[in-house]
N, CA, C and O atoms as a printed pandas DataFrame, in Angstrom:
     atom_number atom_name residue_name chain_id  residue_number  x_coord  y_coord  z_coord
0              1         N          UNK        A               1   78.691   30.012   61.169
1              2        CA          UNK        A               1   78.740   31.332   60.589
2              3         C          UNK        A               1   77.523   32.149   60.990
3              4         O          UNK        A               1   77.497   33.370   61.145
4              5         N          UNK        A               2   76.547   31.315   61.132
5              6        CA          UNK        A               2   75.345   32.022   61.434
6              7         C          UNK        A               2   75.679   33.001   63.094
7              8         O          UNK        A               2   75.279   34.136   63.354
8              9         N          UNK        A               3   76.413   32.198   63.861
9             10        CA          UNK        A               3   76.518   32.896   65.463
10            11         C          UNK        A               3   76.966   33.612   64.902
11            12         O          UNK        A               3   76.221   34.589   64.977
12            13         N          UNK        A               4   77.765   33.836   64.319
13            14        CA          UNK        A               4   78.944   34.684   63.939
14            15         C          UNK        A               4   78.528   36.012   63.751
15            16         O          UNK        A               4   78.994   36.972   64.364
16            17         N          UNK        A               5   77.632   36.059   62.883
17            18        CA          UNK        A               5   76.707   36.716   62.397
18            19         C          UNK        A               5   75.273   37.365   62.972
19            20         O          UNK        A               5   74.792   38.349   62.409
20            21         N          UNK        A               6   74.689   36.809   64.014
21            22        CA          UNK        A               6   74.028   37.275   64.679
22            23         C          UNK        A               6   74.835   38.042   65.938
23            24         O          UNK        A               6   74.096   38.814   66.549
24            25         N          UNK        A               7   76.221   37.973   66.442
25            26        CA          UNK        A               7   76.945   38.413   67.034
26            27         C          UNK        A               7   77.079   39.555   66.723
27            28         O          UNK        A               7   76.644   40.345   67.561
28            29         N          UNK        A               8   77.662   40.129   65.539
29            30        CA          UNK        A               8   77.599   41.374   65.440
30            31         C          UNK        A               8   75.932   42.311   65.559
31            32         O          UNK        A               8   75.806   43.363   66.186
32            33         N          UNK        A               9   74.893   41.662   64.857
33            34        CA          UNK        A               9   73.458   41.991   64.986
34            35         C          UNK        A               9   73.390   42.245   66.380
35            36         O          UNK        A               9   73.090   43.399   66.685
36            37         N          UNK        A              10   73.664   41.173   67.594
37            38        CA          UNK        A              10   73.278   41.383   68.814
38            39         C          UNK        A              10   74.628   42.877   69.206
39            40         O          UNK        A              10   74.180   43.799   69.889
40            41         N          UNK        A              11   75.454   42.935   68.955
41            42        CA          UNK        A              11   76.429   44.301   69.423
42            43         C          UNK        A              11   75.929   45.454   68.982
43            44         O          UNK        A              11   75.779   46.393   69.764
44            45         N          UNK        A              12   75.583   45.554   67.598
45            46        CA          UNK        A              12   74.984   46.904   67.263
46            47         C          UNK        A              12   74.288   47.642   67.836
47            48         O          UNK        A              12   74.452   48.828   68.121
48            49         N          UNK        A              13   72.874   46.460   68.174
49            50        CA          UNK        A              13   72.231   47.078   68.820
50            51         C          UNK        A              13   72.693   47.641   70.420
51            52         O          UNK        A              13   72.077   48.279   71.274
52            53         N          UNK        A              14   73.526   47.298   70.386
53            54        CA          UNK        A              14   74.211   47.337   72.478
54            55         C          UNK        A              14   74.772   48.508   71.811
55            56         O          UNK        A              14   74.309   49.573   72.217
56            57         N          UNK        A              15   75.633   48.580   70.910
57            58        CA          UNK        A              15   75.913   49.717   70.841
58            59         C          UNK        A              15   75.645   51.124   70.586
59            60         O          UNK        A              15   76.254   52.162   70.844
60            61         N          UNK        A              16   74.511   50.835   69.981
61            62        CA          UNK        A              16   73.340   51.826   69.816
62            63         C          UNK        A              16   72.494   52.089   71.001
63            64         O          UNK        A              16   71.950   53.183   71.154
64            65         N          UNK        A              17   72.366   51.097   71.861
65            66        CA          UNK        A              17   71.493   51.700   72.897
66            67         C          UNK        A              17   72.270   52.809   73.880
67            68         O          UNK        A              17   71.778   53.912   74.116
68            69         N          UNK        A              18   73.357   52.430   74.337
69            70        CA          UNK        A              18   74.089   53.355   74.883
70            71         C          UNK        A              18   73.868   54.903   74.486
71            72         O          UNK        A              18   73.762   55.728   75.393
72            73         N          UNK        A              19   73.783   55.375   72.878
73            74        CA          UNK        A              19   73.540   56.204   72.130
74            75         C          UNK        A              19   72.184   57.060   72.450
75            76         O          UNK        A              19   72.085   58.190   72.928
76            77         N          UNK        A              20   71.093   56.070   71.992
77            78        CA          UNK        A              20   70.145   56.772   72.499
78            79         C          UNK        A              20   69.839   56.943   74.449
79            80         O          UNK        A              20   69.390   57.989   74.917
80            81         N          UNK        A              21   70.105   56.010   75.119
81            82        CA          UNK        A              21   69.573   56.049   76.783
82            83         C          UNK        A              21   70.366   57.626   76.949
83            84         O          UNK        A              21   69.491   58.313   77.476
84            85         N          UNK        A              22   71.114   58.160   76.826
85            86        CA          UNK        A              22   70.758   59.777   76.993
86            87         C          UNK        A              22   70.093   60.533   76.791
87            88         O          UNK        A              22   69.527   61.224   77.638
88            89         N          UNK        A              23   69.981   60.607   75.650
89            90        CA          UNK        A              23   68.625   61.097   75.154
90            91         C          UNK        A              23   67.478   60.894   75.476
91            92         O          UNK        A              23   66.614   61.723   75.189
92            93         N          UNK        A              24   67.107   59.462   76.317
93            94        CA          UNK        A              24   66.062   58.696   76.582
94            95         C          UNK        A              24   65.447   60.065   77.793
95            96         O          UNK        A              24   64.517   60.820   77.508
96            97         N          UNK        A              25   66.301   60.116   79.250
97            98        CA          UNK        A              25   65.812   60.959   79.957
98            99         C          UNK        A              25   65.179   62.491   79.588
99           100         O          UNK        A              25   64.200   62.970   80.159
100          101         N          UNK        A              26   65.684   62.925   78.882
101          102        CA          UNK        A              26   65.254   64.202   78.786
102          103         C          UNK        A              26   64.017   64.295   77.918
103          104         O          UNK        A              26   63.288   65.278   78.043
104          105         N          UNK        A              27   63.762   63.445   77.142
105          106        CA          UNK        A              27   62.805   63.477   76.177
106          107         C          UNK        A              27   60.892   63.034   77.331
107          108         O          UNK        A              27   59.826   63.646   77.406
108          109         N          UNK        A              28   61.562   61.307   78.172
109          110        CA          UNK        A              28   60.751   61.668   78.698
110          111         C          UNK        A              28   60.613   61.521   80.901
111          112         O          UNK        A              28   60.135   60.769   81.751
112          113         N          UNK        A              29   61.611   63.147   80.778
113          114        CA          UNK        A              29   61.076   63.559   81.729
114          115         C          UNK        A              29   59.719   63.915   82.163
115          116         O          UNK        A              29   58.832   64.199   81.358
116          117         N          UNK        A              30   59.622   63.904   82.928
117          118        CA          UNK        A              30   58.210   64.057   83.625
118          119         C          UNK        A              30   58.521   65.561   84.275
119          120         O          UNK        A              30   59.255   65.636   85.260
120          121         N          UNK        A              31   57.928   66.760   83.680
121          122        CA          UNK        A              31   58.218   67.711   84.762
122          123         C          UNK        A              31   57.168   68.068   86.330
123          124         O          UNK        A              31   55.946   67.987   86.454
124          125         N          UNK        A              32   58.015   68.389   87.153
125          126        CA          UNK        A              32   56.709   68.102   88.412
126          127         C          UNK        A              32   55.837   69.917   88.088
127          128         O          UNK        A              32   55.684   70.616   87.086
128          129         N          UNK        A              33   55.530   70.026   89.300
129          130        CA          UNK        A              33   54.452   71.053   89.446
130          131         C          UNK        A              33   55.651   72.668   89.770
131          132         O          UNK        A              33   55.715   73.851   89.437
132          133         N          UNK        A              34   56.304   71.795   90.506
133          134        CA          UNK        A              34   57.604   72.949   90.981
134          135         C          UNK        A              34   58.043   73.577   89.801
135          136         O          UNK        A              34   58.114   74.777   89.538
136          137         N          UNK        A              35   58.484   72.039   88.760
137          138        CA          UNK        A              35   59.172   72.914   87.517
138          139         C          UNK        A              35   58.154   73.859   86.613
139          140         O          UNK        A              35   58.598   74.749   85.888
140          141         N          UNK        A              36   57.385   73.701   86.679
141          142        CA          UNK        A              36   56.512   74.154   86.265
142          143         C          UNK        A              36   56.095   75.524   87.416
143          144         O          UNK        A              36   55.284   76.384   87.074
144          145         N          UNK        A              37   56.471   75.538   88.164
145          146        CA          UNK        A              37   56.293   77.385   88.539
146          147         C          UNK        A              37   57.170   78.007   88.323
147          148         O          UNK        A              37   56.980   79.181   88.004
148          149         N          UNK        A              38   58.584   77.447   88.409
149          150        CA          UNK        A              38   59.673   77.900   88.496
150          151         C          UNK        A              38   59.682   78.666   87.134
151          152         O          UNK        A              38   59.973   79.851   86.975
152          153         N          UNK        A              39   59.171   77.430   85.839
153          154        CA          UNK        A              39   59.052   78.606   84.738
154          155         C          UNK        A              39   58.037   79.437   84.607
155          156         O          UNK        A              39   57.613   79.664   83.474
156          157         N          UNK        A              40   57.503   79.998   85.639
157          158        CA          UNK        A              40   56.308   81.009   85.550
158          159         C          UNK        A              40   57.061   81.915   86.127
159          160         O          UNK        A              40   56.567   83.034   85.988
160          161         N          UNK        A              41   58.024   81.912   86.701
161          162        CA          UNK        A              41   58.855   83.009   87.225
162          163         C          UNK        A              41   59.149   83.819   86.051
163          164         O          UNK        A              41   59.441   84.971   86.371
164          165         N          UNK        A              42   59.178   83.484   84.145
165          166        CA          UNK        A              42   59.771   84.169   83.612
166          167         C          UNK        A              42   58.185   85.426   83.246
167          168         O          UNK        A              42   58.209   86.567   82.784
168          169         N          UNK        A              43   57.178   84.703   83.628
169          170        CA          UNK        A              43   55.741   86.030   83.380
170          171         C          UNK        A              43   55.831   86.692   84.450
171          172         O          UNK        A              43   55.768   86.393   85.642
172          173         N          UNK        A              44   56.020   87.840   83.754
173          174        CA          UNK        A              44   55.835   89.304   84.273
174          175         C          UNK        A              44   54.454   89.800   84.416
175          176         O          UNK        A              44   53.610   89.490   83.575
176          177         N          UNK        A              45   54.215   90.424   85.255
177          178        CA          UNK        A              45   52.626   90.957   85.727
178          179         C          UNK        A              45   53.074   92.148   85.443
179          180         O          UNK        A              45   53.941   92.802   86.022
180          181         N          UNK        A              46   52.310   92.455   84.332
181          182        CA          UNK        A              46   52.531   94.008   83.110
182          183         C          UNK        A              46   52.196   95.386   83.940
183          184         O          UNK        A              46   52.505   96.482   83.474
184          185         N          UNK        A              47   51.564   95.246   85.162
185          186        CA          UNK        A              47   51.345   96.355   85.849
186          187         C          UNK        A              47   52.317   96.660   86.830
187          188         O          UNK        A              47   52.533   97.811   87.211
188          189         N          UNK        A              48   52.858   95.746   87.211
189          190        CA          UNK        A              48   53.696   95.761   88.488
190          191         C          UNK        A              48   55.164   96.002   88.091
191          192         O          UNK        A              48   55.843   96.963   88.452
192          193         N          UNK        A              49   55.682   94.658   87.034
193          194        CA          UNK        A              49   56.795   94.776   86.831
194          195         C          UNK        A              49   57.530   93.200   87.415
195          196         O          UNK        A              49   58.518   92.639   86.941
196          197         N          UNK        A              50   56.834   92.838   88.362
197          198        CA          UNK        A              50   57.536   91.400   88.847
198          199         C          UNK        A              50   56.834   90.255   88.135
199          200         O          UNK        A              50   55.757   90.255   87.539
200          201         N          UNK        A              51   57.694   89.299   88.340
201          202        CA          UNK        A              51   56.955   87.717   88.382
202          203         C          UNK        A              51   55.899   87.615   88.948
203          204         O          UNK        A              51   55.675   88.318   89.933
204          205         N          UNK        A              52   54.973   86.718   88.480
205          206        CA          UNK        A              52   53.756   86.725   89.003
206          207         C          UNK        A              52   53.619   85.516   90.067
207          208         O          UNK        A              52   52.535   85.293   90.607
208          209         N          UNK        A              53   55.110   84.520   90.423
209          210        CA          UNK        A              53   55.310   83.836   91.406
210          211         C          UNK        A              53   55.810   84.383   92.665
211          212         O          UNK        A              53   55.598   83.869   93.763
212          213         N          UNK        A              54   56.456   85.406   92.467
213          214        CA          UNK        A              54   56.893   86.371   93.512
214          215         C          UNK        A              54   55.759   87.151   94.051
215          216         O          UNK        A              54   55.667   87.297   95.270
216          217         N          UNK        A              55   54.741   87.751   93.110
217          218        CA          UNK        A              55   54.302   88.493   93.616
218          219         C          UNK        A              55   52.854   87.607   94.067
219          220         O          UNK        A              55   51.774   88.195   94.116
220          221         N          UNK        A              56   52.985   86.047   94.404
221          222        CA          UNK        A              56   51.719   85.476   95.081
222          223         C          UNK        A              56   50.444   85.183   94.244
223          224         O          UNK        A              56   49.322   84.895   94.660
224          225         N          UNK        A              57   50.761   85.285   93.320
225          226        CA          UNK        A              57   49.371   85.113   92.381
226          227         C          UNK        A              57   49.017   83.798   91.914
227          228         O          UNK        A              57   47.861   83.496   91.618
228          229         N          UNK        A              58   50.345   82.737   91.820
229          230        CA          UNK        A              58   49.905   81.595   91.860
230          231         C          UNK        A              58   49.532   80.627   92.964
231          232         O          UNK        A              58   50.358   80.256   93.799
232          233         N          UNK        A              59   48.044   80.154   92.948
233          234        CA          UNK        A              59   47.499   79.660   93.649
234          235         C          UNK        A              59   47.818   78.120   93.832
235          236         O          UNK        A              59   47.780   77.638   94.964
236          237         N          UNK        A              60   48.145   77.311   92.688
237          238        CA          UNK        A              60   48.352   76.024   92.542
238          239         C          UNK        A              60   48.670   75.657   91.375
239          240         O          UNK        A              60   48.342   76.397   90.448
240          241         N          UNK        A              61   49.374   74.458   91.101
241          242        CA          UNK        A              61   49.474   73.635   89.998
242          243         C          UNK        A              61   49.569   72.705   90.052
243          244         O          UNK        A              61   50.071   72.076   90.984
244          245         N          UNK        A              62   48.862   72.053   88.507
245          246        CA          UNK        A              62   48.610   70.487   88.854
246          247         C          UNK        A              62   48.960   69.814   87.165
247          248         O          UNK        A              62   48.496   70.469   86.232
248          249         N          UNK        A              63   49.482   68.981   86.946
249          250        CA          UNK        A              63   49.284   68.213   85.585
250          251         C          UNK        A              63   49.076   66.829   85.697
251          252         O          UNK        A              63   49.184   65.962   86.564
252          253         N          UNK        A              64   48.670   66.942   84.273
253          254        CA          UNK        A              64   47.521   65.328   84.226
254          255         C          UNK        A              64   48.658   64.474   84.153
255          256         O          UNK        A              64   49.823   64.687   84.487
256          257         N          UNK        A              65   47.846   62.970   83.414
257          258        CA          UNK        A              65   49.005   61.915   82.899
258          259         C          UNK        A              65   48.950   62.737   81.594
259          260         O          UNK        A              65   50.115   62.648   81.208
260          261         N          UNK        A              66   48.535   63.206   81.022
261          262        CA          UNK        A              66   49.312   63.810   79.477
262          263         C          UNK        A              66   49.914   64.825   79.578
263          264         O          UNK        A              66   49.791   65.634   78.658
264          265         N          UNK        A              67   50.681   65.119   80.592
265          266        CA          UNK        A              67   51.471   66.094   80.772
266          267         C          UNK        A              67   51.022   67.839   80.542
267          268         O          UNK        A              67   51.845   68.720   80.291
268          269         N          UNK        A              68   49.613   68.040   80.691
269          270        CA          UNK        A              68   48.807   69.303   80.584
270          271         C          UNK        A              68   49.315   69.995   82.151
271          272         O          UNK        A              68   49.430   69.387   83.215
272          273         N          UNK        A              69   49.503   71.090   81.945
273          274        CA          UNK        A              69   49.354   71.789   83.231
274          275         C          UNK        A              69   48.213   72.908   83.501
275          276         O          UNK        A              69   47.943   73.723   82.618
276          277         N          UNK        A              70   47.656   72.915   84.560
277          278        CA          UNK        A              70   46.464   73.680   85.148
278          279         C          UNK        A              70   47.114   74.676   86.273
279          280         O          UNK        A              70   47.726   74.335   87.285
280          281         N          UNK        A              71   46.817   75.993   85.824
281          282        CA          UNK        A              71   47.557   76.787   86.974
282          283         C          UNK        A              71   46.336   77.222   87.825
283          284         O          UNK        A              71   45.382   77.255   87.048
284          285         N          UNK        A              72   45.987   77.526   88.916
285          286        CA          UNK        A              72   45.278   78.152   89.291
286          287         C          UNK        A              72   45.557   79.793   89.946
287          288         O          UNK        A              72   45.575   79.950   91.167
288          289         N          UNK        A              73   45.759   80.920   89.030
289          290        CA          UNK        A              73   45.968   82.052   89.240
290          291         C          UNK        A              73   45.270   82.789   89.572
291          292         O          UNK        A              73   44.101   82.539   89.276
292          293         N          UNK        A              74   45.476   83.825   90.194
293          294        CA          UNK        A              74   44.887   85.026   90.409
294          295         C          UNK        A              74   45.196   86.658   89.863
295          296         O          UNK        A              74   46.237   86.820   89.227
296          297         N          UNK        A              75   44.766   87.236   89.980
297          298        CA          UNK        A              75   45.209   88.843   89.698
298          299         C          UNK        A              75   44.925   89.895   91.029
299          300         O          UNK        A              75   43.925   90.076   91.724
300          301         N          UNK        A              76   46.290   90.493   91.039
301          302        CA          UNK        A              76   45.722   91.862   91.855
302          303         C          UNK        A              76   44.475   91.968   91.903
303          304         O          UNK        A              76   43.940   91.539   92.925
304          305         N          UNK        A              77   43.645   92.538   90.882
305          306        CA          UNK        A              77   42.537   92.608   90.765
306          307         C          UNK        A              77   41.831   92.485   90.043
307          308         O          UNK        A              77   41.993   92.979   88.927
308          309         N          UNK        A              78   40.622   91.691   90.403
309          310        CA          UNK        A              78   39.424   91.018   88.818
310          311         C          UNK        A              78   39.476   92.109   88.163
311          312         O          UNK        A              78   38.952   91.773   87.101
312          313         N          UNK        A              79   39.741   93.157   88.067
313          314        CA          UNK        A              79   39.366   94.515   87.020
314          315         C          UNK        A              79   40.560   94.068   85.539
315          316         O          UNK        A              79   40.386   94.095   84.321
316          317         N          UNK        A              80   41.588   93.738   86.285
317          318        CA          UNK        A              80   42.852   93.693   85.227
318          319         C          UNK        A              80   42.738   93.253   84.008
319          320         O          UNK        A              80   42.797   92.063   83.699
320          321         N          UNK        A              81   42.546   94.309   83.139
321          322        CA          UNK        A              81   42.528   94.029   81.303
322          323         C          UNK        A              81   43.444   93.622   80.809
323          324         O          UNK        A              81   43.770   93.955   79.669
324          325         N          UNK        A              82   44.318   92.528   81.764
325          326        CA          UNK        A              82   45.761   92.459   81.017
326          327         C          UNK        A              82   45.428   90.550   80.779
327          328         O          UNK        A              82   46.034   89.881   79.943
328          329         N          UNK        A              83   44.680   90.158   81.437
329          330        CA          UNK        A              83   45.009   88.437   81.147
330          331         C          UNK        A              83   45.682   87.926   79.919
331          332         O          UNK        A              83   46.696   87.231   79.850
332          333         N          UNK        A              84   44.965   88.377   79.003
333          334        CA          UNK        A              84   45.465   87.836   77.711
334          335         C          UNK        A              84   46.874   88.060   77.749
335          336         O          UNK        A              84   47.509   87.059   77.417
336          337         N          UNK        A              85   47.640   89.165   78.081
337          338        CA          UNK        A              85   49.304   89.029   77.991
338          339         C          UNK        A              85   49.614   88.205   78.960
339          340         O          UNK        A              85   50.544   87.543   78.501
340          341         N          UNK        A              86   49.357   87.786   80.208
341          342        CA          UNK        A              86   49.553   86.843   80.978
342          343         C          UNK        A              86   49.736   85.828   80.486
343          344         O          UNK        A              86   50.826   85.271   80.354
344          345         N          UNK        A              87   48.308   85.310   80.021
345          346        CA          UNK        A              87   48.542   83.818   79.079
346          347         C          UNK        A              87   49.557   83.747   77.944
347          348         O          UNK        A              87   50.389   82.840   77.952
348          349         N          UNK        A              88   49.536   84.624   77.003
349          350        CA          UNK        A              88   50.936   84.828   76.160
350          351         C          UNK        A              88   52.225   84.131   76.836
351          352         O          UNK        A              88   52.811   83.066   76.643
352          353         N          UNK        A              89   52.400   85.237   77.732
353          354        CA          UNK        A              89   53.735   84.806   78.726
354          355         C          UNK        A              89   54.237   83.375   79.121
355          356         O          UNK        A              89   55.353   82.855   79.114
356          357         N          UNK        A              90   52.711   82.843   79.544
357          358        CA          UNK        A              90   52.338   81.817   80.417
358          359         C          UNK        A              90   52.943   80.901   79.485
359          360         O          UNK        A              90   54.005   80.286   79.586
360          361         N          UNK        A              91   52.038   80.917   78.508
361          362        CA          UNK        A              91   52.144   79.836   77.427
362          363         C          UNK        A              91   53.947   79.975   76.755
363          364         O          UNK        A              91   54.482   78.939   76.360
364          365         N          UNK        A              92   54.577   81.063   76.708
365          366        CA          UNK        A              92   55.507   80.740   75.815
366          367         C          UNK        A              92   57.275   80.115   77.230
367          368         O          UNK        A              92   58.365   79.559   77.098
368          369         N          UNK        A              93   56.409   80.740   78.410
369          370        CA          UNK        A              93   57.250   80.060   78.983
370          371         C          UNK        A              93   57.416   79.061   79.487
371          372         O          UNK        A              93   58.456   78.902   80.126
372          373         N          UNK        A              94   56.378   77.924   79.386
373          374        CA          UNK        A              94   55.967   76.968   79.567
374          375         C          UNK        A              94   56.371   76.020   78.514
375          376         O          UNK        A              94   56.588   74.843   78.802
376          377         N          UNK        A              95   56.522   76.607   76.922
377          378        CA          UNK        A              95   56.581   75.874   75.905
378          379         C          UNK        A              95   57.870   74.871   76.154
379          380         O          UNK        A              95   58.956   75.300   76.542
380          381         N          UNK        A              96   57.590   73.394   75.863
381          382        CA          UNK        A              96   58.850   72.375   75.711
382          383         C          UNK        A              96   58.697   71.842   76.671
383          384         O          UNK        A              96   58.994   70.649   76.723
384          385         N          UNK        A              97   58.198   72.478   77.760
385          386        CA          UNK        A              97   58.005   71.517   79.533
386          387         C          UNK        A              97   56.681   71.244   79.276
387          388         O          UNK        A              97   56.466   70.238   79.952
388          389         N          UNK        A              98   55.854   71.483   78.808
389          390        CA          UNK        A              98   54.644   70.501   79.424
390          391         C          UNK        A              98   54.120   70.633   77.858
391          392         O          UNK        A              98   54.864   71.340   77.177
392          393         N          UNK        A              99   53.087   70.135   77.229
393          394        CA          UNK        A              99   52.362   69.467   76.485
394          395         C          UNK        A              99   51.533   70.678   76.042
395          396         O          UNK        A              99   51.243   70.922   74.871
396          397         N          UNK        A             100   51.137   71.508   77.257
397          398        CA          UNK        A             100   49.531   72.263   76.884
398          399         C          UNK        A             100   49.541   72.653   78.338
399          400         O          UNK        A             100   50.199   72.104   79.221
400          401         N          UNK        A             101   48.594   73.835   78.488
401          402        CA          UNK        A             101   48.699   74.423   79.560
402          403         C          UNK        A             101   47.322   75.174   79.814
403          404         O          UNK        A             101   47.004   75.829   78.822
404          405         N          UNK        A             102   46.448   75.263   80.822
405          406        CA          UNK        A             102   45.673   75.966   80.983
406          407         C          UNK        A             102   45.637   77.036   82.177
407          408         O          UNK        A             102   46.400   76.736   83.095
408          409         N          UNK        A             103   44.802   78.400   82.384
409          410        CA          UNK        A             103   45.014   79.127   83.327
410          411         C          UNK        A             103   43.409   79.184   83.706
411          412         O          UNK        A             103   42.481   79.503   82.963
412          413         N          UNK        A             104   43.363   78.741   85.213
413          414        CA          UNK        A             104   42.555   78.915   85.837
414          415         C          UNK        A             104   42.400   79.682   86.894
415          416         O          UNK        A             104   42.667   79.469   88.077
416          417         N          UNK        A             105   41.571   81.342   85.926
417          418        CA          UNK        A             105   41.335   82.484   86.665
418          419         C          UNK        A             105   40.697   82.472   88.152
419          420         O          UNK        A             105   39.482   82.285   88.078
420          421         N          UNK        A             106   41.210   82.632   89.620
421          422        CA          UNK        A             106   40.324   82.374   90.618
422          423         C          UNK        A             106   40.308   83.562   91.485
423          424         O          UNK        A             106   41.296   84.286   91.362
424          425         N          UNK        A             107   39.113   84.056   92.620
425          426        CA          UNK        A             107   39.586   84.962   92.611
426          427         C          UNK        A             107   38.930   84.894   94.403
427          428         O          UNK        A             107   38.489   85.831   95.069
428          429         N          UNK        A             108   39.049   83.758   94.706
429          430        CA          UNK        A             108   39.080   83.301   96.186
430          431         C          UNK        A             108   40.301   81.778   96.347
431          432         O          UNK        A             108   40.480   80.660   95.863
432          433         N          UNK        A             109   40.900   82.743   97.398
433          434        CA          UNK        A             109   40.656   83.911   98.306
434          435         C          UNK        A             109   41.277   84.871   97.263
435          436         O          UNK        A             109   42.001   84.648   96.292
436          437         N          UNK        A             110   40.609   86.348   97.925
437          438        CA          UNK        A             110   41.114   87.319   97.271
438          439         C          UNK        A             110   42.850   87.536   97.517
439          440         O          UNK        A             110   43.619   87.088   98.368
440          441         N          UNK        A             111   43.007   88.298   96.525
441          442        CA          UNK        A             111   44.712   88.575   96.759
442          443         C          UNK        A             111   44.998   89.527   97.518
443          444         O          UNK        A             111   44.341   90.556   97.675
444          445         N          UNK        A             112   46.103   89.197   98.083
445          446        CA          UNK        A             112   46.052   90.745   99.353
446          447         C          UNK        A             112   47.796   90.833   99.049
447          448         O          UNK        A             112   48.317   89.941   98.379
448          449         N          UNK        A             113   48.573   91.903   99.564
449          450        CA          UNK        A             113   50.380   91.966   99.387
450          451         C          UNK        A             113   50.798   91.321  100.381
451          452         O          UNK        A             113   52.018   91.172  100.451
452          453         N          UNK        A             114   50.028   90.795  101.349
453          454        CA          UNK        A             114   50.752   89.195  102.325
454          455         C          UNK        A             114   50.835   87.851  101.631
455          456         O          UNK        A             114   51.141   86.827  102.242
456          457         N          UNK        A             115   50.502   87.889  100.099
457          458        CA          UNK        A             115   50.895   86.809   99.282
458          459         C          UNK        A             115   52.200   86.948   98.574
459          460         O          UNK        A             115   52.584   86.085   97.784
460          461         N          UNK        A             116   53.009   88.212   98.894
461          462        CA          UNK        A             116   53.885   88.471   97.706
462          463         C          UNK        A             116   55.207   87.920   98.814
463          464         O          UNK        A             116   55.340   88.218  100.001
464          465         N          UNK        A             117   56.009   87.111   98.039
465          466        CA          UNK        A             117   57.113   86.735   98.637
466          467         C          UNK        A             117   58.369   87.834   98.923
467          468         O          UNK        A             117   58.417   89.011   98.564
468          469         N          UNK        A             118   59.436   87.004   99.742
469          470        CA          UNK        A             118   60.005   87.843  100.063
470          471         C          UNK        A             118   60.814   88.701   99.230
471          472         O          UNK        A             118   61.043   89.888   99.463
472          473         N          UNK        A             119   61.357   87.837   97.959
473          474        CA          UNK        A             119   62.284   88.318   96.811
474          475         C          UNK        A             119   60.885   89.211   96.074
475          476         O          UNK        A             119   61.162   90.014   95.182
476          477         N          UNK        A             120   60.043   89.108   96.309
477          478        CA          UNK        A             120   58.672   89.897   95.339
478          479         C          UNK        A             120   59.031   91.155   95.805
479          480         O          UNK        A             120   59.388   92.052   95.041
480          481         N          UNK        A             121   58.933   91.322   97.434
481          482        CA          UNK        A             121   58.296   92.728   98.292
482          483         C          UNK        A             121   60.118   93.580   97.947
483          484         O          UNK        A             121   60.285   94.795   97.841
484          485         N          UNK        A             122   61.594   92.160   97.803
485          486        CA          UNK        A             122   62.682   93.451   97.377
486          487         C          UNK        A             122   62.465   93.729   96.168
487          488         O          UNK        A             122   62.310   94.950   96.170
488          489         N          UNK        A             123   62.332   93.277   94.905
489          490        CA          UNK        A             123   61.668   93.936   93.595
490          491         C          UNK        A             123   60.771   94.721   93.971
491          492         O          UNK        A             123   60.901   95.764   93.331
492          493         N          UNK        A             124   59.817   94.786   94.759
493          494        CA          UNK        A             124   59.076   96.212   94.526
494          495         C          UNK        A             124   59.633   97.234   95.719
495          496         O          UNK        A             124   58.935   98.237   95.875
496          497         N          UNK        A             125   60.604   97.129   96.436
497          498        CA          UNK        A             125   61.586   97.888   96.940
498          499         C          UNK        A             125   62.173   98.853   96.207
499          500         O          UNK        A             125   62.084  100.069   96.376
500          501         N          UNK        A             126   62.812   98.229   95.337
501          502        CA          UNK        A             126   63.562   98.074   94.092
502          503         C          UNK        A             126   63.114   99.407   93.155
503          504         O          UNK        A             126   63.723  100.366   92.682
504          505         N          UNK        A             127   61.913   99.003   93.149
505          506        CA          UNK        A             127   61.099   99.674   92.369
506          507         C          UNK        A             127   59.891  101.077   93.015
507          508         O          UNK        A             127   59.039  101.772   92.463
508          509         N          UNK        A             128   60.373  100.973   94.318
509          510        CA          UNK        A             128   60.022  102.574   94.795
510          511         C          UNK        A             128   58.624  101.924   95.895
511          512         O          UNK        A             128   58.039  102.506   96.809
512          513         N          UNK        A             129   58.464  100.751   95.438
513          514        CA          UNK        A             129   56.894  100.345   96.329
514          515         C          UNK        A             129   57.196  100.464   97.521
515          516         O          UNK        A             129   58.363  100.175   97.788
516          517         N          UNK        A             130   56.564  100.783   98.329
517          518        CA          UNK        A             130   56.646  100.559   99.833
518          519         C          UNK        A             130   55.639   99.263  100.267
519          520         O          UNK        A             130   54.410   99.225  100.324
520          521         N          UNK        A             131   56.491   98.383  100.505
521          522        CA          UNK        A             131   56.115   97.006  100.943
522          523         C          UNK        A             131   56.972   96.768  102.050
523          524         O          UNK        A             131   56.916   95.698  102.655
């Protein structure tokens, strides 16, 4: 009676694992550096009007083993009184993919409009720029 009985104990759990191993991936994905620009595509650069991946400003990204991400950004120009909405952005579009996030202001090399991609230069087409 005892097999008997640990038989069902040993199924439950089989049957329960099935249950959670879906859940298992998504919880712990690992997001890379890509996914992590890709959602920087949703910050807008408040002067311009585009993404601030389109328009070349991200320099790099990197995350730890605790899943922190480090951007290394730039701005049009060191003058720009806007960072703080940047980071806003940064941070809320980032939220759920990574852990914590930092922005590391750089400002070499300088930014020039041969950083702005190609979908950047038709948004500011778009938008009357001559690029």
């Amino acid at each position: 009676m005892t097999e008997t009985s640990n038989a069902p104990d040993t199924e439950a759990p089989e049957q329960a694992a099935p249950a959670s191993e879906p859940a298992a991936p998504a919880s712990d994905a690992v997001p890379t550096a890509a996914d992590v620009e890709e959602a920087l595509r949703d910050v807008i650069d408040p002067e311009l009007g585009i993404n601030v991946v389109d328009l070349g400003l991200i320099y790099g990204v990197t995350l730890d083993q605790n899943n922190h991400a480090v951007i290394d950004m730039t701005l049009t120009s060191a003058a720009c009184p806007l960072t703080d909405v940047i980071e806003d952005q940064a941070a809320q579009a980032l939220e759920g993919l990574v852990a914590g996030q930092r922005i590391n202001w750089v400002w070499m090399p300088p930014w020039g409009p041969e950083k702005i991609t190609d979908d950047g230069r038709e948004q500011l087409r778009a938008l009357g720029f001559n690029v």
